[in-house]
Biopython code that builds the backbone (N, CA, C, O; Angstrom):
import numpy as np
from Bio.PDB.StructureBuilder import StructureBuilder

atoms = [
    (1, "UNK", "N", (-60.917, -18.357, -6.269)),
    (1, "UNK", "CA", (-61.367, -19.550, -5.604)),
    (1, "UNK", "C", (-62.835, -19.789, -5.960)),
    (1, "UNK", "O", (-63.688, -19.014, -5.526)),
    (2, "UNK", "N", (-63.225, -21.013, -6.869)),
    (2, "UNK", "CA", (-64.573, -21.254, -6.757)),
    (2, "UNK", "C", (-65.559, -21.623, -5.394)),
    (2, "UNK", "O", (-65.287, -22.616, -4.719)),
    (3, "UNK", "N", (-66.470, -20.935, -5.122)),
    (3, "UNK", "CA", (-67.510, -21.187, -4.269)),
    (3, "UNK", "C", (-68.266, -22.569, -4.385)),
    (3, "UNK", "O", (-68.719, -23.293, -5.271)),
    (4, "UNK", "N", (-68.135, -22.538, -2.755)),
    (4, "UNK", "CA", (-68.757, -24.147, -3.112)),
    (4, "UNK", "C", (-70.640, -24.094, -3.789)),
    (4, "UNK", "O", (-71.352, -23.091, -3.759)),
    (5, "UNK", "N", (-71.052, -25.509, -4.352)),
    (5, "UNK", "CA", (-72.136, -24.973, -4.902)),
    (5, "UNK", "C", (-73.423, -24.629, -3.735)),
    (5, "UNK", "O", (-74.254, -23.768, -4.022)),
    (6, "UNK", "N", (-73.494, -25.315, -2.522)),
    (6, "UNK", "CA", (-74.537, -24.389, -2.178)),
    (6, "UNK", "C", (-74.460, -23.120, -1.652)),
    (6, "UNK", "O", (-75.310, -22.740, -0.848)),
    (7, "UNK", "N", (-73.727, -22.553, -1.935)),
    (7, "UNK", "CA", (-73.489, -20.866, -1.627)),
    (7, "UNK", "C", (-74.163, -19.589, -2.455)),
    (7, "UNK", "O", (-73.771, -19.307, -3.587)),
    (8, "UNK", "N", (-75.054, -18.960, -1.884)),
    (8, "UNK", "CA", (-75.551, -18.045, -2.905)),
    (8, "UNK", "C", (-75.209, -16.545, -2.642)),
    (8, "UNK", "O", (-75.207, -15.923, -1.580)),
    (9, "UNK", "N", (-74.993, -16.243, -3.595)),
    (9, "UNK", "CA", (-74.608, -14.460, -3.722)),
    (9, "UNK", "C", (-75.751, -13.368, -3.681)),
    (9, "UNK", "O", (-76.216, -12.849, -4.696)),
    (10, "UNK", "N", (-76.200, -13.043, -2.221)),
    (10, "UNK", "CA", (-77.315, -12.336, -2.580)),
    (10, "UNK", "C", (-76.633, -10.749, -3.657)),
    (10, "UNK", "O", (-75.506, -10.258, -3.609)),
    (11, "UNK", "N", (-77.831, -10.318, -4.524)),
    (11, "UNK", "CA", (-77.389, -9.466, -5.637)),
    (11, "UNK", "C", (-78.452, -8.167, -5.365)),
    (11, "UNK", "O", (-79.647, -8.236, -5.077)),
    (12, "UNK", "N", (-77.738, -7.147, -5.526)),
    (12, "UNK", "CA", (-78.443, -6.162, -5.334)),
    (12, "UNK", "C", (-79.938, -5.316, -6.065)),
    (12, "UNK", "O", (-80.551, -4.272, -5.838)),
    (13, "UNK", "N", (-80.017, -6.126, -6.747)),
    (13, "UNK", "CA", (-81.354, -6.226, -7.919)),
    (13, "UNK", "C", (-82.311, -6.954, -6.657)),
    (13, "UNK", "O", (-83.131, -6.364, -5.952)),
    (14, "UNK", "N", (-81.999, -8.192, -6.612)),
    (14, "UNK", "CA", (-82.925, -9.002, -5.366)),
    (14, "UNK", "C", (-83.256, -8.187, -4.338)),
    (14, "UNK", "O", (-84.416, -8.159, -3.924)),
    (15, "UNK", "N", (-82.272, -7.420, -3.797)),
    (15, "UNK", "CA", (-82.459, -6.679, -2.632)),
    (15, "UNK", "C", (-83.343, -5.511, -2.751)),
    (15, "UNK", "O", (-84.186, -5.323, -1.874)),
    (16, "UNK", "N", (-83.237, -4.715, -3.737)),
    (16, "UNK", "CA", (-84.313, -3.666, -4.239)),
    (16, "UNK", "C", (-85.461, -3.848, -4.663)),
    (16, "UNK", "O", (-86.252, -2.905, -4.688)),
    (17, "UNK", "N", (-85.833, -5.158, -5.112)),
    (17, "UNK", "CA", (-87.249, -6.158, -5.120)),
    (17, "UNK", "C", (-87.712, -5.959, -4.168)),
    (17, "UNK", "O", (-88.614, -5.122, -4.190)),
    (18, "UNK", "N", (-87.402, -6.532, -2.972)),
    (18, "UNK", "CA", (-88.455, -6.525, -1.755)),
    (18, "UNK", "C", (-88.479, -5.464, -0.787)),
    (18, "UNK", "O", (-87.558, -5.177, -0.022)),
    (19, "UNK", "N", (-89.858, -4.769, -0.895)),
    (19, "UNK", "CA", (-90.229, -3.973, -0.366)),
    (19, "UNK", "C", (-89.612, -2.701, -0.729)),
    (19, "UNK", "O", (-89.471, -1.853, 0.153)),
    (20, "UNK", "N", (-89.164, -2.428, -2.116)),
    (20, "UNK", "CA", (-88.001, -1.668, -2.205)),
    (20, "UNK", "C", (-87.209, -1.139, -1.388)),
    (20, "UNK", "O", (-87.033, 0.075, -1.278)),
    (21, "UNK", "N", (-86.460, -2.326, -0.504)),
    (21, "UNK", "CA", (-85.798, -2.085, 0.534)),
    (21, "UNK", "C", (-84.338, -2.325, -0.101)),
    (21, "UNK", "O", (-84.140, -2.658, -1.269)),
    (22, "UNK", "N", (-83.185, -2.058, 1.043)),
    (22, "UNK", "CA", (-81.795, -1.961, 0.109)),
    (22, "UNK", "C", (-81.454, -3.034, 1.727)),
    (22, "UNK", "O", (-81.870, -3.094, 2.884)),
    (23, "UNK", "N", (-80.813, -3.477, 1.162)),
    (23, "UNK", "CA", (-79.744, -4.451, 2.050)),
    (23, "UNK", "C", (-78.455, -4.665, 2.067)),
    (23, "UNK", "O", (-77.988, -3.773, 1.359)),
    (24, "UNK", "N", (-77.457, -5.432, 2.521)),
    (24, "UNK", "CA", (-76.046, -5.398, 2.564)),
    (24, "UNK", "C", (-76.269, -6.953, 1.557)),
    (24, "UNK", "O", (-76.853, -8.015, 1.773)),
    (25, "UNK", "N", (-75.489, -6.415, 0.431)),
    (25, "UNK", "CA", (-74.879, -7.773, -0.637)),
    (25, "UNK", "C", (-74.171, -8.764, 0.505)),
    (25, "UNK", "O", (-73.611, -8.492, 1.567)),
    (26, "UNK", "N", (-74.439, -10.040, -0.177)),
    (26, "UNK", "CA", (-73.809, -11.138, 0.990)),
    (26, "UNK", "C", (-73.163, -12.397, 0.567)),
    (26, "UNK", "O", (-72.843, -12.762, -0.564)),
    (27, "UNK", "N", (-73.052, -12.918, 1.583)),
    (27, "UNK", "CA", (-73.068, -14.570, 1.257)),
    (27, "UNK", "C", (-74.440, -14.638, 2.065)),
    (27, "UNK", "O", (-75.032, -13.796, 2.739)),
    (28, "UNK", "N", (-74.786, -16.278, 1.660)),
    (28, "UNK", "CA", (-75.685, -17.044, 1.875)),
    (28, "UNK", "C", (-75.948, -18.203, 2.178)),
    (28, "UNK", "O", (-77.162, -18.229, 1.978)),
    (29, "UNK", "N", (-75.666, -19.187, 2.522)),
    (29, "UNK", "CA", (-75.393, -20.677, 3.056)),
    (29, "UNK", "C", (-76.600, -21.680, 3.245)),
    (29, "UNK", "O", (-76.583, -22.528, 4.138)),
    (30, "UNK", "N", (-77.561, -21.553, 2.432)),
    (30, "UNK", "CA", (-78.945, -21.849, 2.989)),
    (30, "UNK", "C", (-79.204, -23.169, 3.594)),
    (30, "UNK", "O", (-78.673, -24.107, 2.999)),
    (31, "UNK", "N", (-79.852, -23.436, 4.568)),
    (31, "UNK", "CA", (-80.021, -24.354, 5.482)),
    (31, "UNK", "C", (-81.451, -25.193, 5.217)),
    (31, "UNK", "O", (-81.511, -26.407, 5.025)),
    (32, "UNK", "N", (-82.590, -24.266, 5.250)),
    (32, "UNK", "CA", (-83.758, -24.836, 4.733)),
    (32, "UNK", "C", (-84.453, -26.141, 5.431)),
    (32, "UNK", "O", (-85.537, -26.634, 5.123)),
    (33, "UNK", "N", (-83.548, -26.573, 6.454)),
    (33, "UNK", "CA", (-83.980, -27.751, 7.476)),
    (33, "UNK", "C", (-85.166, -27.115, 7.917)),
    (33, "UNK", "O", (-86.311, -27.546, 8.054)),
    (34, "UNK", "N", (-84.664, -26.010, 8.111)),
    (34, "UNK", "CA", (-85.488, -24.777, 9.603)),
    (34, "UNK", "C", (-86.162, -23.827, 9.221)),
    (34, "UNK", "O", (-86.630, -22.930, 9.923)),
    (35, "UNK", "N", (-86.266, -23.985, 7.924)),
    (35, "UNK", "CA", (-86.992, -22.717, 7.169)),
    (35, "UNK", "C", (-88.247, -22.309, 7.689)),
    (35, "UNK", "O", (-88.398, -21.110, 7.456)),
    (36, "UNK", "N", (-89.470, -22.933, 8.460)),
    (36, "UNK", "CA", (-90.232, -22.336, 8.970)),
    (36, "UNK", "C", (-90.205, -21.965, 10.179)),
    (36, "UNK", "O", (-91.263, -21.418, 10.489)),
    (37, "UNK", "N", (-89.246, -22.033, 11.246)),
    (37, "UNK", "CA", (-88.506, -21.544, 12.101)),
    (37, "UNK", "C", (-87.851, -20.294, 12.230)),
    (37, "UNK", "O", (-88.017, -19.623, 13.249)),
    (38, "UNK", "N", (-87.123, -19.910, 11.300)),
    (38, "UNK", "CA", (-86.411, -18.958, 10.636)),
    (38, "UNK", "C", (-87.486, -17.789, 9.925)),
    (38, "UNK", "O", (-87.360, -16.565, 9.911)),
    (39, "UNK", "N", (-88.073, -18.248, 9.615)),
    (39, "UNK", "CA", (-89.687, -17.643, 9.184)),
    (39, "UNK", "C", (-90.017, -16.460, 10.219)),
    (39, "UNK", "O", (-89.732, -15.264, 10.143)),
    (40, "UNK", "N", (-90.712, -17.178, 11.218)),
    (40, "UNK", "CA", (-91.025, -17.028, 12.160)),
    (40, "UNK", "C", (-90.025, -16.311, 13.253)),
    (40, "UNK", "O", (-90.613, -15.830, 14.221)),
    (41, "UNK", "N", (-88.910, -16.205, 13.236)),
    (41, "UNK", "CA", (-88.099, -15.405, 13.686)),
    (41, "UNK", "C", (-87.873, -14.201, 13.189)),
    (41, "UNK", "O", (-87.414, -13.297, 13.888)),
    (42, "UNK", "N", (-88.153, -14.064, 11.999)),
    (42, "UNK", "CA", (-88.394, -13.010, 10.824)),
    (42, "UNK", "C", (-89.346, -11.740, 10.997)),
    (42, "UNK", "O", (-89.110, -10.534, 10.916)),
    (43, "UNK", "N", (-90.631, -12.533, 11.292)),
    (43, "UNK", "CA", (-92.313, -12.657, 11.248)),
    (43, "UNK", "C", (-91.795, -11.358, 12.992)),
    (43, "UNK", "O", (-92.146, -10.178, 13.036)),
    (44, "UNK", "N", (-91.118, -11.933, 13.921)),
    (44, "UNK", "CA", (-91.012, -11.624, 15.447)),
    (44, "UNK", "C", (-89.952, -10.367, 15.625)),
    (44, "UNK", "O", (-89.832, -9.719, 16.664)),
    (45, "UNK", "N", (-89.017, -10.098, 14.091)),
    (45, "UNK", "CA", (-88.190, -9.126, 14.381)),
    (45, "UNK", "C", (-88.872, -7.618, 13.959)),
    (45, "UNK", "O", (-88.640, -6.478, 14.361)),
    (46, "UNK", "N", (-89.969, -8.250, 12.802)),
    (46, "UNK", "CA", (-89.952, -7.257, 11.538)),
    (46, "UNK", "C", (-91.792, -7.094, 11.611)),
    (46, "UNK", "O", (-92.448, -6.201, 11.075)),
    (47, "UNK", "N", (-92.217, -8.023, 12.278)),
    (47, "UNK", "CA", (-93.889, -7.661, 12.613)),
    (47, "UNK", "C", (-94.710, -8.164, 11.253)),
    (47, "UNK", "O", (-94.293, -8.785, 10.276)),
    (48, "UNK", "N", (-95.867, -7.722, 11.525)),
    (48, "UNK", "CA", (-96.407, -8.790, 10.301)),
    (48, "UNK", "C", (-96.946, -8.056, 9.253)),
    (48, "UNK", "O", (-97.217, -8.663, 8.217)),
    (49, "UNK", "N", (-97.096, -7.190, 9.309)),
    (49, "UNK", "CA", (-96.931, -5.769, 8.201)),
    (49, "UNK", "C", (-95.476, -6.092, 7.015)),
    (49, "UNK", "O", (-95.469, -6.532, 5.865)),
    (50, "UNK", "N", (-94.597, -5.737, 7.734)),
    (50, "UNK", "CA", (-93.325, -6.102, 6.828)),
    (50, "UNK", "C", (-93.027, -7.198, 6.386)),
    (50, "UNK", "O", (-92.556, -7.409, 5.269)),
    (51, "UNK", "N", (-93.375, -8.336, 7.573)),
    (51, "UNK", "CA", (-92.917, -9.500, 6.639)),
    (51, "UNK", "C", (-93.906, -10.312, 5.803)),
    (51, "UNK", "O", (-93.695, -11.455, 5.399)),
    (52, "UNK", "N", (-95.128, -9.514, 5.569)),
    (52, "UNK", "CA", (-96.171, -10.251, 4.694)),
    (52, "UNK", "C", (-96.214, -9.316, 3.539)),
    (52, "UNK", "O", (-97.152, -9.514, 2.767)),
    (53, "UNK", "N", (-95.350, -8.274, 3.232)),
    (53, "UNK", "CA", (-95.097, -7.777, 2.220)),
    (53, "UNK", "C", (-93.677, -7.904, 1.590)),
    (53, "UNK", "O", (-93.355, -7.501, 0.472)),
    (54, "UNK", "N", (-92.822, -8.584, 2.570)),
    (54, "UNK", "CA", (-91.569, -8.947, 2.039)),
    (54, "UNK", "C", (-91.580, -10.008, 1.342)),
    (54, "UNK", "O", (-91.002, -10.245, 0.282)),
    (55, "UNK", "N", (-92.651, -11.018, 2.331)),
    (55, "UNK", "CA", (-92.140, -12.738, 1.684)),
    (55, "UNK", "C", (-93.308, -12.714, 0.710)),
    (55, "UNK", "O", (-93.231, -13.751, 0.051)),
    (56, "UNK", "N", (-94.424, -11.943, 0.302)),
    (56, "UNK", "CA", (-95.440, -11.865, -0.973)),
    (56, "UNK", "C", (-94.314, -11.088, -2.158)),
    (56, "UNK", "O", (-94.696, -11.101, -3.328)),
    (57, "UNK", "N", (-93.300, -10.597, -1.926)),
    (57, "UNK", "CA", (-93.149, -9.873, -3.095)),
    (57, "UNK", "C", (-92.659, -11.224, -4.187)),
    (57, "UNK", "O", (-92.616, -12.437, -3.986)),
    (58, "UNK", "N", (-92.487, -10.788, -4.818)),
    (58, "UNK", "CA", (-91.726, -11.864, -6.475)),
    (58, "UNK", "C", (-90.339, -12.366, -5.586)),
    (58, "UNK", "O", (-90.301, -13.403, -4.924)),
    (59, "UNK", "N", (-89.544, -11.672, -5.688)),
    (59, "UNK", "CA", (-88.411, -12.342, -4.609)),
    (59, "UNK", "C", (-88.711, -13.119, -3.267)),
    (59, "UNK", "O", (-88.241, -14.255, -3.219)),
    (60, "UNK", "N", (-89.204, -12.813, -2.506)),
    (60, "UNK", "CA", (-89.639, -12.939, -1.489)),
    (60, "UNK", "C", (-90.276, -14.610, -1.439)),
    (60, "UNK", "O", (-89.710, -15.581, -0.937)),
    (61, "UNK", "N", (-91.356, -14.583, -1.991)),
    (61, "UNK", "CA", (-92.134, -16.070, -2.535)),
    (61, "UNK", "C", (-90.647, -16.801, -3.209)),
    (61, "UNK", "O", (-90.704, -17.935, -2.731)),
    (62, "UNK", "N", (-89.655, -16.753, -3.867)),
    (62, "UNK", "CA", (-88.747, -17.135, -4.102)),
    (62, "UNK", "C", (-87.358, -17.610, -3.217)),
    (62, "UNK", "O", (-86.925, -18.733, -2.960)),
    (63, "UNK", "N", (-86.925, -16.419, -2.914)),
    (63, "UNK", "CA", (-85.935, -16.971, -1.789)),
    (63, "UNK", "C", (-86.068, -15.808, -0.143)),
    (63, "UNK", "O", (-85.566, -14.785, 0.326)),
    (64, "UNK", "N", (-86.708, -16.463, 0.061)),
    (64, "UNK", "CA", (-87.015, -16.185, 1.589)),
    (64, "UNK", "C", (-85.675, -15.238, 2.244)),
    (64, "UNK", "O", (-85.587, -14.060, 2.590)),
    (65, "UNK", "N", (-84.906, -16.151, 2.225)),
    (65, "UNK", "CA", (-83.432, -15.424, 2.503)),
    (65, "UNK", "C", (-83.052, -13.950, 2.500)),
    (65, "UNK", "O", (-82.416, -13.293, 3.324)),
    (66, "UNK", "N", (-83.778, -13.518, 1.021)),
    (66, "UNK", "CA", (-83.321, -12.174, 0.156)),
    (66, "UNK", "C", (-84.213, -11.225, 1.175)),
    (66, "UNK", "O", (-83.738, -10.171, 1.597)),
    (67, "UNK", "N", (-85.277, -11.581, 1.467)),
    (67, "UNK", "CA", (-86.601, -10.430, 2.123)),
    (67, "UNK", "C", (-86.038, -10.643, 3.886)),
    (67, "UNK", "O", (-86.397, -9.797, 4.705)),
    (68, "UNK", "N", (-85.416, -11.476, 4.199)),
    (68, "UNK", "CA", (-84.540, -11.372, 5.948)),
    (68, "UNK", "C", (-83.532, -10.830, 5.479)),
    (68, "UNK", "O", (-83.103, -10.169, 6.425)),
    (69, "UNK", "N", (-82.883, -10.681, 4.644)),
    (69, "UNK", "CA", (-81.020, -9.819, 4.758)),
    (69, "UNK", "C", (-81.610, -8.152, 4.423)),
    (69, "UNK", "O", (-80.891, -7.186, 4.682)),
    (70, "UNK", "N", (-83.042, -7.985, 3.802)),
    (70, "UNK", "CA", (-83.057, -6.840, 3.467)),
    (70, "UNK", "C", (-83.868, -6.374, 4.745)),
    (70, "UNK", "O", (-83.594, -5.235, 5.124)),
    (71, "UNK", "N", (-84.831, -7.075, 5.480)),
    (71, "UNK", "CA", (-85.457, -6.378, 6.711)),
    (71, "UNK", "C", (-84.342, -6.409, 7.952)),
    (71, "UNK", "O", (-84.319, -5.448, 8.722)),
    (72, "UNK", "N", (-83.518, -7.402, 8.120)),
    (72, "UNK", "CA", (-82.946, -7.559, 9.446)),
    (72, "UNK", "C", (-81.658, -7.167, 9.266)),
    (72, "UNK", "O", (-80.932, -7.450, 8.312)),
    (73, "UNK", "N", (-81.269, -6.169, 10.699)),
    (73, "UNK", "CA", (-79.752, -5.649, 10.463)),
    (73, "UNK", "C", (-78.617, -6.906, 10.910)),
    (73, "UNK", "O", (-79.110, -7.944, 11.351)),
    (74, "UNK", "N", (-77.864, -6.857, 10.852)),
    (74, "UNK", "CA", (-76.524, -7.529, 10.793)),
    (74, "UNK", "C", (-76.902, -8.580, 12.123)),
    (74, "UNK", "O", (-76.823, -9.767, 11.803)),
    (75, "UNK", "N", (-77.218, -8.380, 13.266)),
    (75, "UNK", "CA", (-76.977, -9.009, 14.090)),
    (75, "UNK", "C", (-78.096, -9.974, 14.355)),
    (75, "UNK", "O", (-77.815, -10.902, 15.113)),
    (76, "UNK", "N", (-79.694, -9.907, 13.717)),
    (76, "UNK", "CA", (-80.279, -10.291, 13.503)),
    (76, "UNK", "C", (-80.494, -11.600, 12.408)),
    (76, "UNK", "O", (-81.099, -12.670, 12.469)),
    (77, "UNK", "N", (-79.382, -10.682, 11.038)),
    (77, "UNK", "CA", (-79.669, -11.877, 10.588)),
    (77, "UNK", "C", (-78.588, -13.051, 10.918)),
    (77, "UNK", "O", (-78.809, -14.245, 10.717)),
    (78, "UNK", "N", (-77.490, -12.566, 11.409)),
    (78, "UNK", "CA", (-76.979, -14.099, 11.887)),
    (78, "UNK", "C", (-77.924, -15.089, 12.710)),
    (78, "UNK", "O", (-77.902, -16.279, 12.398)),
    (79, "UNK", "N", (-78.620, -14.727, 13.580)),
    (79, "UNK", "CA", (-79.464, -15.535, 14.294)),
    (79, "UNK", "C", (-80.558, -16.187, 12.936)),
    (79, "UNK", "O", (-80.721, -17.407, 12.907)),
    (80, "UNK", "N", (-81.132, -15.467, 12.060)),
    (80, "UNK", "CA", (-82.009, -15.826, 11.329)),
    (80, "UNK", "C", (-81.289, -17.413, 10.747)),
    (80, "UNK", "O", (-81.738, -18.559, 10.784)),
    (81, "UNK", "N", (-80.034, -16.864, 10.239)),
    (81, "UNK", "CA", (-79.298, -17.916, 9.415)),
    (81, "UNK", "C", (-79.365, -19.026, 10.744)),
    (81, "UNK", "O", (-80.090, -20.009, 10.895)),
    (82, "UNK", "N", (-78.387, -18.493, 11.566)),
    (82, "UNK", "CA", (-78.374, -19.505, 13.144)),
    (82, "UNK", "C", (-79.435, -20.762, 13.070)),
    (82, "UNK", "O", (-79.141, -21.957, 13.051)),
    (83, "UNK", "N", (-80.962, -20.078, 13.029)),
    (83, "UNK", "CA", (-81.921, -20.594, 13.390)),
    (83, "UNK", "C", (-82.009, -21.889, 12.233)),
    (83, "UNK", "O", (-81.779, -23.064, 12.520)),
    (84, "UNK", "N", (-82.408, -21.373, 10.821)),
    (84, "UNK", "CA", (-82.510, -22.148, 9.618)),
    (84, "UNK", "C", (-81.411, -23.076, 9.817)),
    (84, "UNK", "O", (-81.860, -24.176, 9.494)),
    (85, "UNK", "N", (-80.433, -23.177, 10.111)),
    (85, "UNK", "CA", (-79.263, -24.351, 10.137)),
    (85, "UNK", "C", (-79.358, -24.954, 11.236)),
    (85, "UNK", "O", (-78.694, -25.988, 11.170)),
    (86, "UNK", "N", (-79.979, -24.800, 12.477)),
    (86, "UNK", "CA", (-80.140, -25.160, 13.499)),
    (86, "UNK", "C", (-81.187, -25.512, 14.351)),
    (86, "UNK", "O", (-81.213, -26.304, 15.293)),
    (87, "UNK", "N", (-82.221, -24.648, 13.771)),
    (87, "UNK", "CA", (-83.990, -24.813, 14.365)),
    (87, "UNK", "C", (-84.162, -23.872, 15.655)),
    (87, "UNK", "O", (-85.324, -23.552, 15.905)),
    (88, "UNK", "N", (-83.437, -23.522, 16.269)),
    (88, "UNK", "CA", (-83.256, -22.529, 16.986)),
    (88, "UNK", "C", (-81.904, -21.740, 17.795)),
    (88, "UNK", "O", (-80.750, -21.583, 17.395)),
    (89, "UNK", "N", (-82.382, -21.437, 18.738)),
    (89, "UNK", "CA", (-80.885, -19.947, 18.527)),
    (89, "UNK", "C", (-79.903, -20.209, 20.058)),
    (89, "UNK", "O", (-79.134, -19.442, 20.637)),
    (90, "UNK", "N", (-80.414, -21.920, 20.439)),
    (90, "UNK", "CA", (-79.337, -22.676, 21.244)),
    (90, "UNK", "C", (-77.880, -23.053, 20.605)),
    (90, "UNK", "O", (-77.561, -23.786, 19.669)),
    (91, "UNK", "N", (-77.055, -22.157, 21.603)),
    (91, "UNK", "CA", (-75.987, -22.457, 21.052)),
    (91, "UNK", "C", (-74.895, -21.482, 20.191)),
    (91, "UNK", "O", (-73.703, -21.487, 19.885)),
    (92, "UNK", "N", (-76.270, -20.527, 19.983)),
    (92, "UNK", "CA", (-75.951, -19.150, 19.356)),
    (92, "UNK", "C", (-74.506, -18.476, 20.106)),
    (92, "UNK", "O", (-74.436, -18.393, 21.333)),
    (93, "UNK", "N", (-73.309, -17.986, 19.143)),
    (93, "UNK", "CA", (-72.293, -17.588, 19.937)),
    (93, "UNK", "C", (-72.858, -15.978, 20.078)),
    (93, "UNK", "O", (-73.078, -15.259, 19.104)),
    (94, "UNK", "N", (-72.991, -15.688, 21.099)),
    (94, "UNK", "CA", (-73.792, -13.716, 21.535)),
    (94, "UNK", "C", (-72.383, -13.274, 21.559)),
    (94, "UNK", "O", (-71.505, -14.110, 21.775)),
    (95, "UNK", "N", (-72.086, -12.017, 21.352)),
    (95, "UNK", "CA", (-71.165, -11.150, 20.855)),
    (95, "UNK", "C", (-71.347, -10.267, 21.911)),
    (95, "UNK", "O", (-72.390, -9.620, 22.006)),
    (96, "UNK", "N", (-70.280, -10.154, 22.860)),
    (96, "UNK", "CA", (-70.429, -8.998, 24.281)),
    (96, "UNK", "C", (-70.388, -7.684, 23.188)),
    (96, "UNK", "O", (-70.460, -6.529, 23.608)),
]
sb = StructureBuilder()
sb.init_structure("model")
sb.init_model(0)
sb.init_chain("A")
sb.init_seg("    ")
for serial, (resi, resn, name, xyz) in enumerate(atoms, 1):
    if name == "N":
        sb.init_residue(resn, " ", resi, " ")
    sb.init_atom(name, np.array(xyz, "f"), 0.0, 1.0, " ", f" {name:<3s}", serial, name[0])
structure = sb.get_structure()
């Protein structure tokens, strides 16, 4: 089945770029309405140590996305994504 085109495959090369951190390979859906929103939710999970060395790296300055799937665990980054498609985390389905 072809992927639709705005769908991106994060790749595990990207993920070892930033911060030489390792992350879970993904999908990606980028939203970018909310991108400085999503930022900033980032900035609040991961402190400003990490995320001013995530989003400076070569990837990082590139796709923002790649340096949140590699700092934030699973449940985090759905909200991250949440946020960028949405502007904030009203509405968010929470997982008992």
């Amino acid at each position: 089945m072809e992927k639709p085109e705005n769908v991106r495959e994060l790749q595990a090369g990207q993920l070892a770029q930033v911060s030489g951190g390792s992350g879970q390979l993904g999908i990606y859906r980028p939203g970018f309405r909310f991108k400085e929103a999503s930022l900033r939710y980032l900035r609040q999970c991961v402190g400003d140590q990490a995320y001013n060395e995530a989003i400076n790296s070569d990837v990082g300055r590139r796709h923002h996305y790649v340096a949140a799937r590699v700092l934030l665990n699973q449940a985090d980054w759905e909200r991250f994504v949440w946020i960028e498609e949405f502007g904030s985390l009203d509405g968010f389905p929470e997982r008992g």
